[in-house]
C-alpha positions as CSV (number, residue, x, y, z in Angstrom):
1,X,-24.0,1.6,9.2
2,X,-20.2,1.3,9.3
3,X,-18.0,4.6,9.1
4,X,-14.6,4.1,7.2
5,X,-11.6,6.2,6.9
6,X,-8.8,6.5,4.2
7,X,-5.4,7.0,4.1
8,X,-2.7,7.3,1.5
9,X,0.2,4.9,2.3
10,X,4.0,4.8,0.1
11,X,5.6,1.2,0.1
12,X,8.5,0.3,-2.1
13,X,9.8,-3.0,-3.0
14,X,13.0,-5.0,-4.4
15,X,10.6,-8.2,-5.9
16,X,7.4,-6.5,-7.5
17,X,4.3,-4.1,-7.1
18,X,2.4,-6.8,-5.7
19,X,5.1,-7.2,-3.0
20,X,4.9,-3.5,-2.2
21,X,1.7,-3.8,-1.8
22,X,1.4,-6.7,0.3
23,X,4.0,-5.1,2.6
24,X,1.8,-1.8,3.1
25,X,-0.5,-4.0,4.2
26,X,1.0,-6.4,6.3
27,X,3.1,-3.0,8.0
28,X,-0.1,-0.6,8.1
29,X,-2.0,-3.6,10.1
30,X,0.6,-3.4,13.1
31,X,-1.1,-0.3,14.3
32,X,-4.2,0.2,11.8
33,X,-7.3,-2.5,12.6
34,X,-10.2,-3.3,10.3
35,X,-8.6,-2.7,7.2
36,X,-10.7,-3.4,4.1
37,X,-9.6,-2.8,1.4
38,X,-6.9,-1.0,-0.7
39,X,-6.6,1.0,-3.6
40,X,-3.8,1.7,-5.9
41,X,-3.5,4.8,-6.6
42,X,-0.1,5.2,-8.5
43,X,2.6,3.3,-9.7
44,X,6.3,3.9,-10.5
45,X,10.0,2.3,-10.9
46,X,13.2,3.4,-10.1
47,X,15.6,2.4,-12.4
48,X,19.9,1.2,-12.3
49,X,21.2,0.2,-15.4
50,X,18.7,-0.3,-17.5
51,X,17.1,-2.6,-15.4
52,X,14.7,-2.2,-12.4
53,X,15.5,-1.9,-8.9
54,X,13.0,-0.9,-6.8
55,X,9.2,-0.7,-7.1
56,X,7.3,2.0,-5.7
57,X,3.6,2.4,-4.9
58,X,1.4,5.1,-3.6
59,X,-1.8,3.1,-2.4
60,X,-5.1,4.2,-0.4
61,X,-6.5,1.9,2.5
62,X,-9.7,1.8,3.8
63,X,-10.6,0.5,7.2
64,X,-13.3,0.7,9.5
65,X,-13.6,3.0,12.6
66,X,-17.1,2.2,13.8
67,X,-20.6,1.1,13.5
């Protein structure tokens, strides 16, 4: 049986949500190993001028920290 752990991440992009969350990811594996999956746990924009200019995400990963 395999014991995971979670932890709540924040990530923010100029591009999209998806890039935000790809970059938790990629940034979080640096020191984090096993990760398996991630969950998005809240969503939000910051706005300039009517238009948007930076995505924010609040995400949970999972990884595994034994057997």
């Amino acid at each position: 049986m395999a014991v995971m752990k979670v932890i709540e991440v924040l990530s923010s992009s100029s591009k999209s949500w998806e890039d935000a969350t790809a970059k938790a990811v990629k940034q979080a594996s640096k020191s984090i190993k096993n990760i398996r999956s991630v969950y998005v746990q809240d969503q939000s924009a910051v706005v300039v001028d009517g238009k948007v200019s930076e995505y924010r995400m609040a995400l949970k990963l999972t990884f595994e920290v034994g057997k």
